[in-house]
C-alpha positions as CSV (number, residue, x, y, z in Angstrom):
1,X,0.0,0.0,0.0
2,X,1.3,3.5,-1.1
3,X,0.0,6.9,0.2
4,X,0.1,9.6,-1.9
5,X,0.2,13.2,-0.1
6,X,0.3,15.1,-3.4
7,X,-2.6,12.6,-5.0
8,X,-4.5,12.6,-1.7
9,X,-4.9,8.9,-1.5
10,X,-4.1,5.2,-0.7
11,X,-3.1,2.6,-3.5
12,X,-2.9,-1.0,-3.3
13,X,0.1,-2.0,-5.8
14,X,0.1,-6.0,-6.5
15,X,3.4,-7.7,-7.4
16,X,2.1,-7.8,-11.2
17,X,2.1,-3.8,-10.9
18,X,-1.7,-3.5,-11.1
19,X,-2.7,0.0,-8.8
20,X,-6.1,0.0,-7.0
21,X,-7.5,3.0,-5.3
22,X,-8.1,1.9,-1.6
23,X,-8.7,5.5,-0.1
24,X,-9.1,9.0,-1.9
25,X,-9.5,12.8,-0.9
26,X,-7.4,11.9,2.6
27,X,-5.6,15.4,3.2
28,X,-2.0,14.3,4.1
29,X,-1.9,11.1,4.7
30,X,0.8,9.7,6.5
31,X,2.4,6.8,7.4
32,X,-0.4,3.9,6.8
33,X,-1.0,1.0,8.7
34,X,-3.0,-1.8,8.1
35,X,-5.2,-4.0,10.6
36,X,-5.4,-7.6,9.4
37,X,-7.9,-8.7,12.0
38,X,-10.2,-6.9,10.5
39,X,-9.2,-6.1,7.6
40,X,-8.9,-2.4,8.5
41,X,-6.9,0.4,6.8
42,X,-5.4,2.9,9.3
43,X,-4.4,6.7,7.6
44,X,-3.3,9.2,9.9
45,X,-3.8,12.6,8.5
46,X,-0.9,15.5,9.6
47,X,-3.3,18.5,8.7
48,X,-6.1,17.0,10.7
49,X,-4.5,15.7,13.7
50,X,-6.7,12.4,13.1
51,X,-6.6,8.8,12.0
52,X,-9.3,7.9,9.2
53,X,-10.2,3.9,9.0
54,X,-11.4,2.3,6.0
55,X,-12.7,-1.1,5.3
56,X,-11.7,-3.4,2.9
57,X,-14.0,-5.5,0.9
C-alpha cells in the first residue's frame, strides 16, 4: 500500500504492478498501517491531527 500526499490517497500496488485506489481525498496522509484482524486500513492525516479507517472489501 502507497499513500500519496500530493494525490490525496491510498493505493494498493500488487506484485504484477496493477494500482487499485483503496482510499481517496485523505488530506496528508501519513504513514499507513493496516489491521489484518479486521481487515482495516489505518491513515493518519498530519493536517487534521486524526486517523481515518477504512474497510476493505
Amino acid at each position: 500500500m502507497v499513500a500519496s500526499q500530493l494525490g490525496r490517497n491510498v493505493y494498493r500496488v500488487s506484485a504484477t504492478g496493477v494500482i487499485t485506489e483503496l482510499a481517496k481525498e485523505i488530506p496528508v496522509p501519513a504513514a499507513i498501517g493496516y489491521d489484518t484482524k479486521r481487515n482495516r486500513l489505518l491513515i493518519p492525516q498530519i493536517a487534521l491531527s486524526s486517523v481515518t479507517m477504512v474497510d476493505l472489501p
